[in-house]
VEXPA-355072 format. One line per field, with one value per residue (C-alpha): z, x, y; residue number from 1; residue in one letter. Coordinates in pm, 1 decimal. Layout:
REM VEXPA-355072
zz <- (Z,...);
xx <- (X,...);
yy <- (Y,...);
pos <- (NUM,...);
code <- (A,...);
END
This chain:
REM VEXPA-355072
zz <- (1559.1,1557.1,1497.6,1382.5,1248.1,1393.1,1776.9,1942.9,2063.3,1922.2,2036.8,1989.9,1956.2,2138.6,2168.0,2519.6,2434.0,2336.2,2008.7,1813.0,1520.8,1338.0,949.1,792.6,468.7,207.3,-18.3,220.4,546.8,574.4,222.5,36.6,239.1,-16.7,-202.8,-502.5,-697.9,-794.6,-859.8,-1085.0,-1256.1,-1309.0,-1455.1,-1684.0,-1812.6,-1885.6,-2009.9,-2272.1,-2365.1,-2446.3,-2164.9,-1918.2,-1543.4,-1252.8,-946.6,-764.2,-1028.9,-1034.2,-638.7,-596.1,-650.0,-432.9,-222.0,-480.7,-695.4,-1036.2,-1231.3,-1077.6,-1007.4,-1368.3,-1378.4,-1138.7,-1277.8,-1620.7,-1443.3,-1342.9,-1560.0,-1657.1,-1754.4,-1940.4,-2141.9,-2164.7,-2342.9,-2552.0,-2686.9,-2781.2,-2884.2,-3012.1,-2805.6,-2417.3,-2277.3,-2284.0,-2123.4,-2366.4,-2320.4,-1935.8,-1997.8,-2155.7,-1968.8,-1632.1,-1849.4,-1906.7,-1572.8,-1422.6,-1598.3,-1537.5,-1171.3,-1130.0,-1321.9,-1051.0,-729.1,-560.4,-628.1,-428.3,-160.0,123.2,451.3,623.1,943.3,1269.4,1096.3,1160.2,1550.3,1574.7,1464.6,1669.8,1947.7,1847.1,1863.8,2107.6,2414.2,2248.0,2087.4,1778.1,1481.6,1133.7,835.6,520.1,257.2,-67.5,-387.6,-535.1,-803.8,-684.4,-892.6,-763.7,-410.7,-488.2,-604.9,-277.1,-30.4,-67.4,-60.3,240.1,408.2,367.8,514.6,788.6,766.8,687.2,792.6,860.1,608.1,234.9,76.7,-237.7,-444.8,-654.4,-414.4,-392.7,-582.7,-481.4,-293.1,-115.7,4.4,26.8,338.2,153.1,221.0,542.5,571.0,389.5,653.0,942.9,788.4,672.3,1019.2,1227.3,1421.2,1495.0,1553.8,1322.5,1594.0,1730.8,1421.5,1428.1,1042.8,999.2,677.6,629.2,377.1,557.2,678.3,342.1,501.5,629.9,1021.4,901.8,648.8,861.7,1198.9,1362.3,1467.8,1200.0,1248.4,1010.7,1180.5,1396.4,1673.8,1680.9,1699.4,1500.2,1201.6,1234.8,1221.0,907.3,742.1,839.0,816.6);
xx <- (-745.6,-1045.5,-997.8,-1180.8,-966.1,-1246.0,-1155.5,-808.4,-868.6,-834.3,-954.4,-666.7,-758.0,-548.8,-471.6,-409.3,-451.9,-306.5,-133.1,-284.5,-106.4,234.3,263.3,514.9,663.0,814.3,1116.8,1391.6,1187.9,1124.9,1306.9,1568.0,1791.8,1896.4,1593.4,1769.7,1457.3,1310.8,1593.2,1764.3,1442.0,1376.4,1750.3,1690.1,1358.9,1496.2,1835.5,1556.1,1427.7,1786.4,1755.4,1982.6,1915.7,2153.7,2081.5,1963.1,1728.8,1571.6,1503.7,1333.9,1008.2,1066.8,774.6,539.4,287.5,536.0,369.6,380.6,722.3,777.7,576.0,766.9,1135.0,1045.5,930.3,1297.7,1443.6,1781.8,1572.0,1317.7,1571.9,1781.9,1457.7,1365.1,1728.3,1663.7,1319.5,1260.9,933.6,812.1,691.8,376.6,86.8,168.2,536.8,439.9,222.4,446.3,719.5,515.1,405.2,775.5,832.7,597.4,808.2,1125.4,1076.1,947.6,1238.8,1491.3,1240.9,1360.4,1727.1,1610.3,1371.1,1593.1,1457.9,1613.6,1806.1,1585.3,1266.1,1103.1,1200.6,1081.1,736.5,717.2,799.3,526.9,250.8,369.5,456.1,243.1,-57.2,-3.2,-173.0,101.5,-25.6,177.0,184.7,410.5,391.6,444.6,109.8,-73.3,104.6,463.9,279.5,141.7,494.4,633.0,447.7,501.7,904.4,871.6,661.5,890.8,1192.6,897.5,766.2,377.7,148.0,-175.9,-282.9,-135.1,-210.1,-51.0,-31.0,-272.0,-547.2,-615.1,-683.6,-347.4,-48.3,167.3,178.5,-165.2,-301.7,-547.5,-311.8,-266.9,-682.8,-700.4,-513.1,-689.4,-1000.5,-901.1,-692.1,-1057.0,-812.6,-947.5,-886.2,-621.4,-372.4,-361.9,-153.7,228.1,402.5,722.7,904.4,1273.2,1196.6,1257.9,951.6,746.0,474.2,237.0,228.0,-44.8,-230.6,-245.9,-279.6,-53.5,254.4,543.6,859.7,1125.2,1348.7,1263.1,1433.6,1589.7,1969.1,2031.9,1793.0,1967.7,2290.5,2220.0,2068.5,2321.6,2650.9);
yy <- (1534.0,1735.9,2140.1,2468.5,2736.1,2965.0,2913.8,2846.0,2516.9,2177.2,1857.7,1573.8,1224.7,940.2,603.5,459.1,106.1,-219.4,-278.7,-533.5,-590.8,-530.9,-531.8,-590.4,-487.0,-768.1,-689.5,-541.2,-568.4,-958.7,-1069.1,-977.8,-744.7,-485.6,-450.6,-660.5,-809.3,-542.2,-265.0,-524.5,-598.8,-182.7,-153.0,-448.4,-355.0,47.2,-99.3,-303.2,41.9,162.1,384.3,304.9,403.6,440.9,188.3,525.1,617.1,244.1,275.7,619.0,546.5,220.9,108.8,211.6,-10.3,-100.4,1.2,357.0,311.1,297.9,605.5,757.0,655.5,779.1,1164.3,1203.5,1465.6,1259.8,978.6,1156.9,1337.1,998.5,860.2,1141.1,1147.0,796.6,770.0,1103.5,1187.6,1163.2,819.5,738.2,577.8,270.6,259.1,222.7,6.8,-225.7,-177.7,-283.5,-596.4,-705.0,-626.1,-920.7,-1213.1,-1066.7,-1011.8,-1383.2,-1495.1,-1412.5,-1365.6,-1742.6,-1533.5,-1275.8,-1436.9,-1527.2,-1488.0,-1182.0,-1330.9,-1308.3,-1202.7,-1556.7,-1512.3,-1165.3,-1283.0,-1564.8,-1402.2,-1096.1,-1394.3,-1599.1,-1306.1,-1044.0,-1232.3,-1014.0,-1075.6,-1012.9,-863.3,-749.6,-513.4,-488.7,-295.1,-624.4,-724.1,-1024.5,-1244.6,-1194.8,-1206.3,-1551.6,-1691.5,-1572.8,-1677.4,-2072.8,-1939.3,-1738.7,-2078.0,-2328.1,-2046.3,-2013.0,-1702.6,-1692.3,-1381.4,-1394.1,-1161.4,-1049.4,-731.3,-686.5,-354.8,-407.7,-518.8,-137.3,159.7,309.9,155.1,361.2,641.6,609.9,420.4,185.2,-135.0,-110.3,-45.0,-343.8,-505.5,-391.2,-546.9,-898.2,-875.6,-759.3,-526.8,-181.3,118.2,192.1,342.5,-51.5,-116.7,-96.9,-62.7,-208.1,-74.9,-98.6,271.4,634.7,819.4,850.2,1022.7,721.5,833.3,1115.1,908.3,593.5,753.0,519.1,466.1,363.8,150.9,190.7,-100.1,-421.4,-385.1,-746.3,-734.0,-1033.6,-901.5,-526.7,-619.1,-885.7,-559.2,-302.2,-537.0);
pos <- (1,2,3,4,5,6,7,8,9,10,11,12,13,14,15,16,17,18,19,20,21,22,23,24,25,26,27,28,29,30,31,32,33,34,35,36,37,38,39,40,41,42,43,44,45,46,47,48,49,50,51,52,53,54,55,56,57,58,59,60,61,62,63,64,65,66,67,68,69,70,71,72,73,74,75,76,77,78,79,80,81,82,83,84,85,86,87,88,89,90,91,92,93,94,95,96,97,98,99,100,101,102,103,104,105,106,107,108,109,110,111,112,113,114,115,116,117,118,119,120,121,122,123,124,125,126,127,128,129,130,131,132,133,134,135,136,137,138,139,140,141,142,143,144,145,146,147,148,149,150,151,152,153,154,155,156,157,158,159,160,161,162,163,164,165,166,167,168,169,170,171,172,173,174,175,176,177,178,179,180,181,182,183,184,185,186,187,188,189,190,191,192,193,194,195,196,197,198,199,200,201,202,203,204,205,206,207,208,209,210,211,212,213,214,215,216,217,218,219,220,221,222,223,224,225,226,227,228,229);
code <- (X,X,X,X,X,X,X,X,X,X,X,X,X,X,X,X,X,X,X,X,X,X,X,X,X,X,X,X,X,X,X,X,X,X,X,X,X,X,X,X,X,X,X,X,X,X,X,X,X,X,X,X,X,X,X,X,X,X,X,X,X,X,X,X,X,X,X,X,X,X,X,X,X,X,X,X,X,X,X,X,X,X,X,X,X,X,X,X,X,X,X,X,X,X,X,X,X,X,X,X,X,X,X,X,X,X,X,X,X,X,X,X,X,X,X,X,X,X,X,X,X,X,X,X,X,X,X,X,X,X,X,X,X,X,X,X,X,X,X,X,X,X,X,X,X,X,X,X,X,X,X,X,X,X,X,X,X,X,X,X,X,X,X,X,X,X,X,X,X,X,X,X,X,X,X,X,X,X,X,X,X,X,X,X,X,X,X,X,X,X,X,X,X,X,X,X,X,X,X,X,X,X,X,X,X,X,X,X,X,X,X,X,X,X,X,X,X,X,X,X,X,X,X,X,X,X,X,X,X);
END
């Protein structure tokens, strides 16, 4: 959208062509309905610290590189007065820091747990490439190495995109739009409004950053009623 606050008109930029590609999220879009993983791993890794967090407090940064999540987690008021009650002073850059570095073992200590195929995602996208000639890219806040253990577990369940872009293959994960950028190149698919996200998360604000459009459900009954039921 092009405008000048100077004159009354606007010029709108839009799309009128194919889609060209649909990425999808991991944890709770594709794998692990529920979002398990990583919200047990967050409660463990606080519970560690002697802080413990609710199962709501360990989501709400969800979507988020981890180590920002942590970030994020410890910003909540309960949970920053939880932790100054116990260790006498605000966290820090360090505790972060070391929390995030537990967090990497103890996430890939119970990921195969947590890595079942959701049901119908493995039609969906055969049917997006098959009918559609889609291509599938992916995006997670996941760190390369969880990303790397997953894959070969997604394969053999059958689900393999044709591009991974993990959290910290970019300066910021979401909400920024970098990942999905990062997509669009490895993917050759341009211009961005040919790309359809798939998230199983709300409407975190990525319609303005990516300038495309955003699905927050696949639309296959068999995988909506697995999620939902």
């Amino acid at each position: 959208m092009w405008s000048n606050p100077r004159m009354i008109n606007r010029c709108e930029r839009k799309y009128l062509g194919k889609v060209k590609a649909v990425i999808f999220d991991w944890a709770g879009t594709v794998v692990d309905c529920g979002v398990f993983a990583p919200a047990l791993t967050f409660v463990k890794i606080f519970t560690n610290e002697g802080v413990p967090v609710t199962d709501e407090e360990a989501r709400g940064p969800m979507g988020t590189h981890k180590r920002v999540h942590i970030q994020k987690v410890l910003e909540n008021e309960g949970v920053k007065s939880r932790w100054i009650a116990k260790h006498g002073k605000a966290p820090t850059e360090q505790d972060i820091d070391r929390m995030y570095n537990e967090f990497i073992p103890q996430q890939l200590s119970c990921l195969k747990q947590y890595s079942g195929v959701i049901s119908g995602v493995v039609e969906t996208v055969a049917k997006l490439r098959n009918d559609y000639n889609l291509k599938i890219g992916s995006t997670t806040g996941y760190p390369s190495p969880i990303v790397n253990e997953l894959k070969p577990v997604a394969a053999e369940q059958g689900y393999v995109p044709d591009c991974y872009v993990a959290g910290d293959d970019v300066p910021q994960a979401r909400p920024c739009p970098y990942m999905v950028w990062l997509n669009g190149i490895k993917l050759d698919v341009h211009p961005i409004e040919a790309i359809v996200k798939v998230s199983h998360y709300g409407n975190y604000g990525t319609m303005p950053l990516y300038g495309m459009a955003e699905w927050n459900q696949v639309r296959c009954t068999s995988y909506r009623s697995h999620c939902q039921g």
